[in-house]
N, C-alpha and C positions, 0 to 999 in steps of 0.2 A: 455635756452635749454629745450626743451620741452620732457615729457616721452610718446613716444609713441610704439608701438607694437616689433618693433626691437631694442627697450632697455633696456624695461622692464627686463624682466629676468637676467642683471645684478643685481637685485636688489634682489635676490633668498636670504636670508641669514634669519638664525635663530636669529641674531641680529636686524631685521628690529624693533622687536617689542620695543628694548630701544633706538630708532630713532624717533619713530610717532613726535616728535616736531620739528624736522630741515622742513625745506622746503624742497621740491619735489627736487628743483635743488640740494641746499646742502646735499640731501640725494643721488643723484646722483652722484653727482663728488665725496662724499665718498667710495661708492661703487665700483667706476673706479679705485681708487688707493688701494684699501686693499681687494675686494674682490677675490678670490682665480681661478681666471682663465690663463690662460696661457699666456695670455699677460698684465699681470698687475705687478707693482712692487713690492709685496709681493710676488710670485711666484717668479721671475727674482731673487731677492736677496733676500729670507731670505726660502723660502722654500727650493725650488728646491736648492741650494749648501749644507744648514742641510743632507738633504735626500741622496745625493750623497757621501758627504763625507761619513757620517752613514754607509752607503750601502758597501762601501769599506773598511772601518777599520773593518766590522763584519767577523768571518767566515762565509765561503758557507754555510753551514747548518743553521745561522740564516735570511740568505739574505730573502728567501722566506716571512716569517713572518716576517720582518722590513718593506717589499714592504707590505704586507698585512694590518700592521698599522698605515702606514703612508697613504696607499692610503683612508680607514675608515676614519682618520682623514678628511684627505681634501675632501671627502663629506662633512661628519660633519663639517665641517666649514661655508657651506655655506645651509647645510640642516637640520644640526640639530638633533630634535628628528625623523625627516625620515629617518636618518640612520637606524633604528629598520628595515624600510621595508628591504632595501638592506641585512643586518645581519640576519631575519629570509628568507628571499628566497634562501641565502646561505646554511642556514643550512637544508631546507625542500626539497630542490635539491641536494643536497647530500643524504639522506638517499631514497628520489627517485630513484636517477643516480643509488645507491645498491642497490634496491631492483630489480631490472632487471634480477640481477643474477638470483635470485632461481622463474622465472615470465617463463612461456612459452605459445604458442599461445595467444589466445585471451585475458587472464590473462594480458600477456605482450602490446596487443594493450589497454586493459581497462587501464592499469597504465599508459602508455602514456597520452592515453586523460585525464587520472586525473591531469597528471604531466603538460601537455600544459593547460588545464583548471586553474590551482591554478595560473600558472603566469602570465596570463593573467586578473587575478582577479583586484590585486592592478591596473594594466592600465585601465580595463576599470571603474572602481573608480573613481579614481584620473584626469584620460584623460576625460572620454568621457561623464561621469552621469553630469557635468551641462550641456553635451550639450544635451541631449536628455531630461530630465529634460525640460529644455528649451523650445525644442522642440516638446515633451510632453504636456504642458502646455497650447501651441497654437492649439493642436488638440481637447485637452478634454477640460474639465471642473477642474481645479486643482485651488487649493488655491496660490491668487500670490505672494507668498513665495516660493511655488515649481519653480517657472520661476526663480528666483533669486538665487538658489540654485548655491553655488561656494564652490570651494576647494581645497587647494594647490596642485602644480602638480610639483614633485619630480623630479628635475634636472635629467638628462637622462635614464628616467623610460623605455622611448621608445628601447632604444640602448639595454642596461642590460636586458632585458628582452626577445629581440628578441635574444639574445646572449646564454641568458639562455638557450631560448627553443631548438635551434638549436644542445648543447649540449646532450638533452634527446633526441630528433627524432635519433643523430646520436647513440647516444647508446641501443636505441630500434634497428635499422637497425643492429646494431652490428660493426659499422663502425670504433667505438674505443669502448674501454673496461672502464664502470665507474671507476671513480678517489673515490680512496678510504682514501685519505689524504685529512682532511678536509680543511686545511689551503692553501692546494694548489689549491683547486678550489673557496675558496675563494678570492683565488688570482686572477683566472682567470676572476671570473667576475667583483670583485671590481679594480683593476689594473688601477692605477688614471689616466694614458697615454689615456686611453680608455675610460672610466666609464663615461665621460658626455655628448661627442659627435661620439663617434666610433674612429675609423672605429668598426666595426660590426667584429671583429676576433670571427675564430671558433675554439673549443677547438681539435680539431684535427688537427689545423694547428702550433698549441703552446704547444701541451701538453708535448713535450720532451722539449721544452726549461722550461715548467715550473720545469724540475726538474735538466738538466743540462745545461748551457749556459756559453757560454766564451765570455770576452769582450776583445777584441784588443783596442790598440791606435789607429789603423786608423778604426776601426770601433767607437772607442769613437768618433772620432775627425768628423767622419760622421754622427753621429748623433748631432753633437752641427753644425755643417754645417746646415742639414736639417732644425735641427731645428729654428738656424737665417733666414736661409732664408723664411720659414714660418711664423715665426714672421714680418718679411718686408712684405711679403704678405698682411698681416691679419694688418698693422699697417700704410703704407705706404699708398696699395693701397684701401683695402676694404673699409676702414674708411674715407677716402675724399669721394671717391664714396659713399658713405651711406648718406653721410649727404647731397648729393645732392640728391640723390634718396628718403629721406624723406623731402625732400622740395617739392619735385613736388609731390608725394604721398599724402602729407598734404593737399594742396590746396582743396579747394570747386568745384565741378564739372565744376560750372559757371564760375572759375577762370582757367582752361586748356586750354591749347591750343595745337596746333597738334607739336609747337615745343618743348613744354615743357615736353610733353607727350615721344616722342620719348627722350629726354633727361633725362627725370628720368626712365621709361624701363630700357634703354639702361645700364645705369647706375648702377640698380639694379642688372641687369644681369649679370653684371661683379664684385659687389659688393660680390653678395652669392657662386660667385664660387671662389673668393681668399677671403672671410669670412671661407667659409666649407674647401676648398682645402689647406689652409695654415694651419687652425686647424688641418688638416688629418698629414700634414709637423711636425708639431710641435709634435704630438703623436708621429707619427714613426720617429721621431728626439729621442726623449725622450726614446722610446721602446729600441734605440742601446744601448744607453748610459746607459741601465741597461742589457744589452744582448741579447735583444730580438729582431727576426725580425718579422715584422708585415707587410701585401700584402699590395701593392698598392690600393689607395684609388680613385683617379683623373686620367686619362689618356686624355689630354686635349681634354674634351667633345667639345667646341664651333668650332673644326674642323670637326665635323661629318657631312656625306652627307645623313644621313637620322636619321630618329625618334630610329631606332634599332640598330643602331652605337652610338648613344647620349645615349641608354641607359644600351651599353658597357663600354662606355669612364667615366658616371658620376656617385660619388656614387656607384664606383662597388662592396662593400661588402655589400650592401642592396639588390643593383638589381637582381646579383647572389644568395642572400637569398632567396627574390621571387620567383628566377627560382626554387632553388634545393627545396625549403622545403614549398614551392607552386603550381606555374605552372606545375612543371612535377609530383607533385600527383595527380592535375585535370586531367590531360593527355594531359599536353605539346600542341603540334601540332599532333599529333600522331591519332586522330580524326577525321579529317577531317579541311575545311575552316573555317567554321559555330562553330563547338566546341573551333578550336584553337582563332576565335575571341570573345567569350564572357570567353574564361579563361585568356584570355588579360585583356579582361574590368573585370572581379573579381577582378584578382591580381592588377592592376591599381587600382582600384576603394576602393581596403584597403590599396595601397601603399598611396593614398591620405589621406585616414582617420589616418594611421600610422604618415606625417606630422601634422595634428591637428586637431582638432575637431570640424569641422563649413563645412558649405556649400562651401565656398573657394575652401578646400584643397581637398573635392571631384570631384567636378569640376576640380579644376588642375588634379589629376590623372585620371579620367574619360575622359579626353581631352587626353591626353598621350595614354591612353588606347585605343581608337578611332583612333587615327596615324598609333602607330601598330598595330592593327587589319588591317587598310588602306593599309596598305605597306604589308601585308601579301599575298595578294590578286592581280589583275590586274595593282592596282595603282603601286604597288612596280617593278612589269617587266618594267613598261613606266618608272619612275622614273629612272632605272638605264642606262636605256638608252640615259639618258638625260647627258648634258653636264655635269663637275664635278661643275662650279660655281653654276650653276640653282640649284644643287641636296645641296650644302649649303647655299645656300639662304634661299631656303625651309625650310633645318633643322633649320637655325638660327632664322628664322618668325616664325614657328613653337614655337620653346621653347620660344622667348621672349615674344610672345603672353601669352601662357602657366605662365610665371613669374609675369603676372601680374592680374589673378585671383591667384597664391600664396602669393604676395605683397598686394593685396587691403585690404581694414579692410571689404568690403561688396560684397556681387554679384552685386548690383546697381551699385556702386563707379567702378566695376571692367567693368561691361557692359559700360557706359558714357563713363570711358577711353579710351576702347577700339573703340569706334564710334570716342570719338575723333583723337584718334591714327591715323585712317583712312580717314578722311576726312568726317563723318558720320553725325557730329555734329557739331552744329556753336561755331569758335575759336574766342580767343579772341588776343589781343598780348602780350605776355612773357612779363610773372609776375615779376615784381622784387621782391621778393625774390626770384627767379633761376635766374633770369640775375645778381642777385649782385653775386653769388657763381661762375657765369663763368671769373673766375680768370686766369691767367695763370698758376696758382697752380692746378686746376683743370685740365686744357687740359693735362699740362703733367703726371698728374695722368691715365686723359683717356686713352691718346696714349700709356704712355708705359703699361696700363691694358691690351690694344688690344695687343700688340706685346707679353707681357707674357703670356696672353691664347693662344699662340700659341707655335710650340716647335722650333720656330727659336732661343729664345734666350735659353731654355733648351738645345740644343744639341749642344751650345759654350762653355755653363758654363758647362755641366757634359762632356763635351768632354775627354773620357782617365779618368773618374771619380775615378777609383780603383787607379790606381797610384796619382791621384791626393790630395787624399784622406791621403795616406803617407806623400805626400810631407805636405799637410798642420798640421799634427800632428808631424810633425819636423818642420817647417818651414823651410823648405829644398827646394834648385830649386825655378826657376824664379814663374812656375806657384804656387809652395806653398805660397811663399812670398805676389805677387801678390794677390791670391784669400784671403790669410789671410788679409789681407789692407782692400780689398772688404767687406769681413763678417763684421771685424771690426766697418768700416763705417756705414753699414745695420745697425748693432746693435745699435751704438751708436744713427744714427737716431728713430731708433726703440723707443728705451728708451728714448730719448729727447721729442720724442710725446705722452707718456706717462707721462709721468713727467709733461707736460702741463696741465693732467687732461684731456686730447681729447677726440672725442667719440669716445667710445670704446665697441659696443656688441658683443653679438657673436649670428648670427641668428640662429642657430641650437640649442645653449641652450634650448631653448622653445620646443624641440622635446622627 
């Protein structure tokens, strides 16, 4: 097994340094089974039941502060002495978020920009100085040591941070009143359901649950629902797809071809949306089953008939960030054509750099950016007028194209592709290594990926969801029985693929 770009980041762990002797693999498949993410078996049994039971035999009034220590913890488990960041932005955002009160006019906008300036610090650190460094390097004259310049980057610095700032913009606006309990908004940003890959919740959307929240049975029993089925997501389906799509990914320019190309795309593309969208399942699984309700993250983006529906449907508590604490401060649409398309391509263009820090990831949102500007415009009247198949086709070429300057390791490697993809560039014929992976273990991984990005089999399974929801927290009635069989099963395969040691990343960890 080879460590490459969508693995890596399993490998986050303040432990790595008493590892340097195992091999790359051995140090791999260790990290699959003990490192502390949502779908490993340390979480499954030995965390997550500690935490819950904990959480239940405490009174209310320590609940707050057990989730507070236990989520610290599982950072620190896999970051270490980086918890320091997460614990002093805790506490430097708190005494910001108060000082608001006695701040008026421009006083109150100069603390703002202080208070967005400080969080943005450790990211652009940690995120973005080797790449400009880097990049730096190739323009001047720098010593080449400056070009080589690297530095840990803090398991979901991106998320917690954008989380953060959204809290001070809304309490500058006045939209809620700063939290003057420290523990509780330590909560809100460290809260391990959330803290490494989102969703992106706003403290205005949680701030009464963070001080009172009731959990029901069938709301427990709906969050360990959500949650299995998430984990089948992220277990079942992402992770065969991943392994094909770093098969074809891997390969040498000169070893593509237009079918492997479309077969590892394709693949990929279904891969990061039940990678990201089952992660999002397993958070607001987890959020019930402590009493929290957390918005919707996915609304199955791959059926959208345009670029500005895909970027309703995907990712919505990022995109909606953009808009509110973005786009409508540049001035939305509200400007004219001309204005509303280059505050597209702004907010595009650090939505990309916010994914990571290379020419890649601007390019993917620079490309995004450029659609809806496109569809803002002439294109978008023709477009709607077209049939509903043409207008997803478009969307689906669109973002698959889009996924694979996100996927490449290079602009080059992502340019060749895409010639090949097209018929651009001279093919060769399917590599074996992607024709030994076309298994029938794969197909039916494909086929039922296609069927689940869609909401054909969603609106079977949550059919009558609330009552169902009862039943299966009794096991009561045909449908409780039933669907309890189902989860069952889910799980146990879950866990059985796990237990194998399989590949197991999470692509958004790296973000």
């Amino acid at each position: 097994m080879a460590l490459n770009r969508d693995s890596h980041y399993v490998l986050y762990s303040s432990w790595r340094l008493s590892f340097r002797h195992l091999s790359p693999v051995t140090y791999l498949r260790f990290f699959q089974i003990f490192a502390m993410v949502f779908s490993s078996i340390v979480f499954l049994f030995l965390f997550l039941p500690l935490v819950l039971v904990s959480y239940y035999l405490l009174p209310h009034r320590w609940r707050n502060l057990q989730l507070l220590l236990v989520s610290l913890f599982f950072y620190a488990w896999g970051e270490g002495i980086y918890t320091a960041v997460m614990l002093t932005s805790i506490i430097v955002n708190y005494f910001i978020g108060r000082a608001f009160t006695n701040k008026t006019g421009r006083a109150r906008k100069r603390l703002l920009a202080f208070g967005v300036f400080l969080n943005l610090l450790p990211l652009l650190f940690f995120k973005y100085s080797p790449f400009i460094m880097k990049n730096l390097g190739a323009l001047v004259s720098l010593p080449p040591a400056a070009g080589q310049w690297s530095v840990h980057l803090p398991l979901g610095i991106s998320f917690f941070t954008f989380q953060i700032i959204s809290y001070l913009v809304d309490v500058y606006r006045g939209t809620i009143a700063p939290q003057t309990n420290l523990p509780k908004l330590g909560l809100f940003k460290a809260l391990f359901p959330l803290l490494i890959a989102g969703p992106i919740v706003r403290y205005k959307d949680i701030y009464f649950q963070l001080g009172v929240r009731k959990v029901t049975l069938a709301g427990f029993s709906h969050g360990i629902e959500r949650f299995i089925l998430g984990l089948g997501k992220k277990v079942l389906l992402a992770n065969p797809l991943g392994q094909m799509a770093d098969a074809v990914f891997s390969l040498p320019t000169q070893e593509l071809s237009t079918a492997a190309v479309w077969i590892g795309a394709t693949s990929y593309m279904l891969q990061i949306y039940f990678d990201f969208s089952g992660y999002s399942d397993m958070a607001i699984g987890l959020g019930r089953m402590f009493g929290f309700t957390f918005l919707e993250n996915f609304n199955f983006p791959y059926i959208s008939k345009s670029i500005q529906e895909f970027w309703r449907r995907w990712h919505i508590s990022l995109s909606t960030w953009f808009r509110d604490y973005l786009y409508i401060p540049l001035g939305g649409n509200r400007r004219g054509d001309t204005a509303t398309a280059v505050n597209l391509l702004i907010v595009f263009t650090i939505c990309g750099l916010w994914h990571g820090a290379s020419w890649n990831f601007l390019v993917w949102g620079l490309f995004h950016g450029f659609f809806l500007a496109l569809e803002r415009g002439r294109f978008g009247t023709v477009l709607k007028s077209t049939p509903a198949f043409v207008r997803l086709s478009y969307a689906l070429l669109v973002v698959l194209v889009g996924w694979v300057f996100f996927r490449a390791e290079s602009m080059d490697y992502a340019g060749k592709f895409i010639a090949v993809m097209f018929g651009f560039a001279a093919t060769d014929i399917l590599n074996y290594k992607v024709f030994s992976q076309l298994t029938p273990h794969f197909y039916s991984v494909y086929l039922s990926a296609i069927v689940c990005c869609t909401p054909l089999f969603s609106s079977i399974y949550f059919r009558g969801s609330q009552g169902d929801a009862a039943a299966i927290a009794t096991g009561s009635g045909v449908v409780g029985i039933v669907k309890t069989v189902l989860l069952g099963a889910l799980l146990m395969l879950s866990v059985s693929s796990l237990a194998t040691g399989a590949y197991n990343p999470f692509i958004y960890f790296r973000f």
